[in-house]
C-alpha positions in Angstrom: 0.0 0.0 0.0 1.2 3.1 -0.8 1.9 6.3 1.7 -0.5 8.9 1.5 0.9 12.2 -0.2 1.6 14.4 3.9 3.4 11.6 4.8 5.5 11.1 1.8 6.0 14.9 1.7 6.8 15.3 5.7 9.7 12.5 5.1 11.1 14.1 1.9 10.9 17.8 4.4 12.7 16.1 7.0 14.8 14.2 4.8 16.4 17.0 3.3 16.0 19.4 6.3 18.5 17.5 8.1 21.2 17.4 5.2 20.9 21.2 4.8 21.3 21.5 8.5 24.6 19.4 8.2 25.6 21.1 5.7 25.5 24.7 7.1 27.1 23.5 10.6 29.7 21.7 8.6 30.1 25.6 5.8 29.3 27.8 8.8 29.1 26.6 12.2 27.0 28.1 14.7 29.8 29.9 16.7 31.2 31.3 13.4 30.6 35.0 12.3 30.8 36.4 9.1 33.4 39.2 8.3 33.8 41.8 5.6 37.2 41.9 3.7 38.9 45.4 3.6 39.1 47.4 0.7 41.8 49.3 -1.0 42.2 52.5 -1.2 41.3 52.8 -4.6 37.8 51.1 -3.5 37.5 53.4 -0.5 37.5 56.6 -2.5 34.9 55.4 -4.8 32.8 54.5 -2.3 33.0 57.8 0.0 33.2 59.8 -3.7 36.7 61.5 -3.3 39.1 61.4 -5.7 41.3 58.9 -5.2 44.8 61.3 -5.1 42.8 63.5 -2.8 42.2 60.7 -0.6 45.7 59.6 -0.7 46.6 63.2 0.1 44.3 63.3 3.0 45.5 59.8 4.5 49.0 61.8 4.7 48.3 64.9 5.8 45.5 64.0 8.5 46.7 61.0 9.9 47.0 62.3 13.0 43.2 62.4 13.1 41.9 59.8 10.4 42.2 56.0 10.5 44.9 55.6 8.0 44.4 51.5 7.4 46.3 48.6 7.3 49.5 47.6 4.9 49.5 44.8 3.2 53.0 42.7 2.8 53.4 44.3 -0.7 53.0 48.1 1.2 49.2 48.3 -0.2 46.7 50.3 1.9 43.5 48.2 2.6 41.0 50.0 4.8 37.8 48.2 6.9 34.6 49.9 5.7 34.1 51.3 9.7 37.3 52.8 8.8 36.2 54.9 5.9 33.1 55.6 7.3 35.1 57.8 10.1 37.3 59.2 7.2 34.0 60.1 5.4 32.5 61.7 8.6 35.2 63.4 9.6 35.6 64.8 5.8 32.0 66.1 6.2 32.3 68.0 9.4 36.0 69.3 8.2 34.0 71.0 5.2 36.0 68.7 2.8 32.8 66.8 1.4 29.8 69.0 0.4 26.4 68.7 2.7 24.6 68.0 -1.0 27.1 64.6 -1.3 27.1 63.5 2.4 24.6 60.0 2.2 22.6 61.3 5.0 19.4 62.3 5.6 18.7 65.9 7.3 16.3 66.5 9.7 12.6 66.9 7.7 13.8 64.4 4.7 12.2 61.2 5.3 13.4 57.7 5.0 13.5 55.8 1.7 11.3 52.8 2.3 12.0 50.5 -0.8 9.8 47.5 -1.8 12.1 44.8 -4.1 8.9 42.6 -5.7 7.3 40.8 -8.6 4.9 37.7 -8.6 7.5 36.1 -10.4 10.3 33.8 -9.4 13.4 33.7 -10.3 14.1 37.3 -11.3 16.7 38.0 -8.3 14.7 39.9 -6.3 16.8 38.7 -3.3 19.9 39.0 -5.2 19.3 42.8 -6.4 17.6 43.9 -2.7 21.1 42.7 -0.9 23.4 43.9 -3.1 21.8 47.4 -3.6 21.8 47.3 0.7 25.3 46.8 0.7 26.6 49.2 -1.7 24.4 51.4 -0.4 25.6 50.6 3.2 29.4 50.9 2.0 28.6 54.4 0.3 28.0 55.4 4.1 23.8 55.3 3.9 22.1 53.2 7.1 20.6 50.6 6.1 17.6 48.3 7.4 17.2 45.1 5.2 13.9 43.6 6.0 13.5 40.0 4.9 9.4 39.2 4.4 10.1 35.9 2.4 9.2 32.8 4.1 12.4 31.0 2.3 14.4 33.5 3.6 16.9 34.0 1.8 18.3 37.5 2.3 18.4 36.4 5.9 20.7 33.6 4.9 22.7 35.4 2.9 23.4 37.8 6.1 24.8 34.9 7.9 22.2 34.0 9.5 20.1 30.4 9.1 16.3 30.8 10.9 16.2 26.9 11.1 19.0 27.2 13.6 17.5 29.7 16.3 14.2 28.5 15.7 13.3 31.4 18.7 14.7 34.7 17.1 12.4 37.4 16.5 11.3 37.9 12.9 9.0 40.0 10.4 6.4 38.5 11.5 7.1 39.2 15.4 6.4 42.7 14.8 3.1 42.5 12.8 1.1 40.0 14.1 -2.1 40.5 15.7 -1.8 39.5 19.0 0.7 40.7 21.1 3.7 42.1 18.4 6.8 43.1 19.3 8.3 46.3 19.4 10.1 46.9 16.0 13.5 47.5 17.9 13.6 44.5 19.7 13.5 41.6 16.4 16.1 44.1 14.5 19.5 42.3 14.7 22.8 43.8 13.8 25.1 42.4 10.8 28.6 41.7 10.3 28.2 44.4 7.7 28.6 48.3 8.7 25.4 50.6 8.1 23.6 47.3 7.3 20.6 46.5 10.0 18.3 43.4 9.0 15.0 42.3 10.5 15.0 38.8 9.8 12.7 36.2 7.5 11.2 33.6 8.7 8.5 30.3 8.2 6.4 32.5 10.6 5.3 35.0 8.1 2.7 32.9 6.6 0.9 33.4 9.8 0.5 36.7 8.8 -1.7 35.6 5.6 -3.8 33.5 8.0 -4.7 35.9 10.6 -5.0 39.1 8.6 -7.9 36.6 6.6 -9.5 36.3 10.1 -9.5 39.5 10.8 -11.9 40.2 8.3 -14.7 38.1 10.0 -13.7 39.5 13.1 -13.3 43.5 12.7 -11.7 44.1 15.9 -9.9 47.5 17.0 -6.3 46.5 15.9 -4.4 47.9 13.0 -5.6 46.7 9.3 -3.6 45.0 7.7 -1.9 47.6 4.9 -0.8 49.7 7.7 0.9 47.2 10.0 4.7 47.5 9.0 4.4 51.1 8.5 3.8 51.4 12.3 6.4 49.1 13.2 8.9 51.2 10.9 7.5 54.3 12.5 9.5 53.1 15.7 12.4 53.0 14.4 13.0 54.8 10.9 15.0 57.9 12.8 17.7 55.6 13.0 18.2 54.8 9.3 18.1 56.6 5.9 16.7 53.6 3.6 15.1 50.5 4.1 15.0 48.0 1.8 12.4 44.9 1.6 13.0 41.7 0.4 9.5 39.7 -0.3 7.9 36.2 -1.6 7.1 35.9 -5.0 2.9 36.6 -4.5 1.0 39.2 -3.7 0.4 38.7 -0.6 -1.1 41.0 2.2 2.5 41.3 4.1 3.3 42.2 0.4 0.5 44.7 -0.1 1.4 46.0 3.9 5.1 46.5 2.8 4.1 48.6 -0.6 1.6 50.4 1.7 4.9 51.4 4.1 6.8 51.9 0.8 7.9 55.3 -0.9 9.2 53.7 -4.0 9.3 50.4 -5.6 11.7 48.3 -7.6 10.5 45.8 -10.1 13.4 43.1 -11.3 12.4 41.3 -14.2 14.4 39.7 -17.6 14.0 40.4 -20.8 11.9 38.4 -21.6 8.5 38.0 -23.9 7.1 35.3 -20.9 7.9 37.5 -18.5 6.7 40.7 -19.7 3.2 38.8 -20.4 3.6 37.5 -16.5 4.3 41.5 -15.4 1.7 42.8 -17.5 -0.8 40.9 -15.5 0.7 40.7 -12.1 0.4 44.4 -12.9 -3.0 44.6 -13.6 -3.7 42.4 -10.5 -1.3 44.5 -8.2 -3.3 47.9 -9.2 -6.9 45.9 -8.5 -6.0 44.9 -4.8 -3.7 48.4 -4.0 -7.2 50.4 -5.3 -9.5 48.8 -2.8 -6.8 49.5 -0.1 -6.1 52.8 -1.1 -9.8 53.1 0.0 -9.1 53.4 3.0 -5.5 55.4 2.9 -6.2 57.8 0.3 -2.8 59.5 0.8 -0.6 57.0 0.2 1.8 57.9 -3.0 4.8 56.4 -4.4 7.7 58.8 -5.5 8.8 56.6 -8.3 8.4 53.2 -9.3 11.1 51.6 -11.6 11.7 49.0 -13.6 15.4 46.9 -13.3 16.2 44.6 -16.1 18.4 41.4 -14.5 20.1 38.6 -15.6 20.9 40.7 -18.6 23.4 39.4 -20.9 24.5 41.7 -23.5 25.2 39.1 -26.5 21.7 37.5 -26.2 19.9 39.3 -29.2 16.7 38.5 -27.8 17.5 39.9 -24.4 18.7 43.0 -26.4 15.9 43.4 -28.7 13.4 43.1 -25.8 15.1 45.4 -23.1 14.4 47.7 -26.1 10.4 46.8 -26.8 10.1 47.5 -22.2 12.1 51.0 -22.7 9.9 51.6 -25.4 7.1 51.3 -23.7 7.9 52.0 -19.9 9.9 54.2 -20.9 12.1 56.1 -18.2 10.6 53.8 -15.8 12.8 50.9 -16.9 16.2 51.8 -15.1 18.9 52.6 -17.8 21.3 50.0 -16.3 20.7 46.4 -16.2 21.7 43.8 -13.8 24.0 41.4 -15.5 24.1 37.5 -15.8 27.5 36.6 -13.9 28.6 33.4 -11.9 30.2 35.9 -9.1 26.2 36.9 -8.9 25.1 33.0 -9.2 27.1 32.1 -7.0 26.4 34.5 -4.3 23.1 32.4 -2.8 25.3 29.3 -3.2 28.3 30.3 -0.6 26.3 33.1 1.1 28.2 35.8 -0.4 27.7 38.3 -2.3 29.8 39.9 -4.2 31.2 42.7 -2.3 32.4 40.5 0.0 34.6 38.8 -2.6 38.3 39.0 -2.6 38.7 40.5 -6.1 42.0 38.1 -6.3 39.8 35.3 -6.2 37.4 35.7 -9.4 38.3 37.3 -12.8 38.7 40.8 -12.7 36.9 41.8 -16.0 33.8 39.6 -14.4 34.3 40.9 -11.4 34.7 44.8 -12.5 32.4 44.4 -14.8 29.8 43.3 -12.1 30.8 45.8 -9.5 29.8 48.7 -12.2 26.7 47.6 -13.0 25.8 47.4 -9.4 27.4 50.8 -8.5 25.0 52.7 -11.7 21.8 51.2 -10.6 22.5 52.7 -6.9 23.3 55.9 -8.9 20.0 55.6 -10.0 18.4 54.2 -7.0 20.4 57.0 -5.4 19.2 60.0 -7.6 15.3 59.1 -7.1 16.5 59.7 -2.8 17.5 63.2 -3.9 15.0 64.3 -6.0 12.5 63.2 -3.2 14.9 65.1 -0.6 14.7 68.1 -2.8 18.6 67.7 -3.0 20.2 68.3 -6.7 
């Protein structure tokens, strides 16, 4: 006789769940921590924005109040990105980097609240959320990742593995009905300077069952759309963007997140099937944002874009139809795309993306070539922040 199909299923689940769990102990034990790499001085200009003689002239003439980095066994300068952080800081209140150039929000700019989504899978939404967090991180911006996919996966790719601390606060802690937890208290820290990440979890789905409840049972509590926009309203003084992460539905901690939201960023590929499978989850996203809208009238997005990924530039296909969606999105469609690389592939496999890559250890054209792509989509990311700060 054969096993019915929740028992079959619960022994493939725990099957598997175990090897993984072996697998990460044996990759990255519990006890071990994740650690960014230093960058060179070249790097450390670009990413504070000063010339890179400048800099160099700087590290000489101010090293009696600048961290001046570590050499290297071939006399190369390699700076932590804590390290450039203080040089950038101290820069800024020395008068040596403009106000207009400093990635800080003033007092009366609000925080950039971006929501990464698209029904469809496999379009690295995960992929383009951490990456655009860390460069914006390393540019000196503070970051909050927040991580509303039940797989996860941004969470992982922190260095952290939910199945492991099966108790640590998540998303879901701080928007669930009964009794949620302050905002502040499920944040965790990263290895990563200016990065902040409120972590995924199984628990999410939760969410989709007791916000469905709480329509047959209208009680006083929060509606749904507006419950992580409350729980950010704790804590957004203490970061300049925040960055979400979500499943591939549209689901309500979906619909909350866009509701918290003051831009969005659609990943897609160039691709006919997937521009069919955006032109409806389109069409289906507008439906169910109108009937919430309802009932927040206010709510506005500053810009919405489009981000091309997976892009390869010798695909004539890809080509021709990155053309037909700037055609007809227009300047919606970002002008950059995110490009098909192994260093990106491989960044879910090892848990690292690629800034925290020794550049010795991949090909450099790959890897430069990478690293710009990345570094003009936060340019653009970066020029939508300014035009809503008012800044040029």
């Amino acid at each position: 006789m054969s096993e019915q199909g929740s028992a079959r299923f619960k022994a493939y689940s725990g099957r598997l769940s175990r090897a993984l769990e072996d697998h990460s102990r044996e990759a990255f034990p519990p006890d071990a921590q994740k650690t960014l790499r230093r960058f060179s001085m070249r790097e450390a200009a670009e990413f504070i924005r000063v010339n890179q003689n400048t800099f160099r002239h700087y590290i000489t003439t101010m090293a009696d109040r600048i961290p001046v980095g570590e050499l290297d066994k071939s006399n190369r300068r390699y700076f932590s990105a804590s390290e450039f952080h203080e040089i950038q800081r101290i820069l800024f209140e020395e008068g040596k980097i403009r106000p207009e150039q400093y990635p800080r929000r003033r007092p009366g700019e609000k925080c950039q609240v971006v929501t990464c989504f698209n029904l469809k899978g496999g379009v690295s939404k995960t992929s383009t959320a951490t990456h655009l967090a860390e460069v914006l991180a390393l540019r000196g911006y503070r970051v909050l990742a927040i991580d509303l996919d039940a797989q996860s996966s941004m969470t992982n790719m922190f260095g952290i593995t939910p199945e492991l601390a099966p108790d640590m606060p998540s998303a879901y802690d701080v928007i669930r009905y009964t009794d949620p937890l302050p905002c502040r208290e499920a944040i965790r820290k990263t290895y990563f300077p200016n990065i902040d990440l409120l972590p995924g979890s199984m628990d999410v789905i939760e969410f989709e069952y007791e916000t469905a409840l709480s329509f047959r049972t209208p009680d006083s509590s929060k509606p749904f759309h507006g419950r992580l926009a409350d729980a950010l309203e704790q804590v957004q003084q203490d970061y300049d963007v925040v960055i979400f992460d979500t499943p591939p539905q549209m689901s309500f901690a979906v619909i909350a997140a866009l509701f918290a939201s003051t831009g969005v960023l659609i990943p897609l590929n160039a691709s006919m099937l997937d521009a069919m499978s955006l032109a409806s989850f389109l069409g289906l996203a507008s439906e169910l944002m109108g009937v919430v809208e309802q009932h927040a009238p206010d709510h506005s997005f500053d810009f919405i874009k489009f981000l091309i990924t997976r892009y390869e530039a010798t695909d004539q296909p890809q080509v021709q139809m990155a053309g037909f969606l700037r055609t007809v999105l227009g300047t919606a469609v970002m002008s950059t795309e995110f490009v098909k690389s192994t260093a990106i592939g491989d960044a879910a496999n090892t848990k690292q993306p690629v800034f925290e890559i020794e550049p010795r250890d991949v090909n450099k054209k790959t890897y430069d070539r990478v690293i710009e792509a990345i570094g003009r989509i936060a340019d653009e990311l970066e020029s939508e922040f300014m035009k809503s700060w008012g800044r040029n």
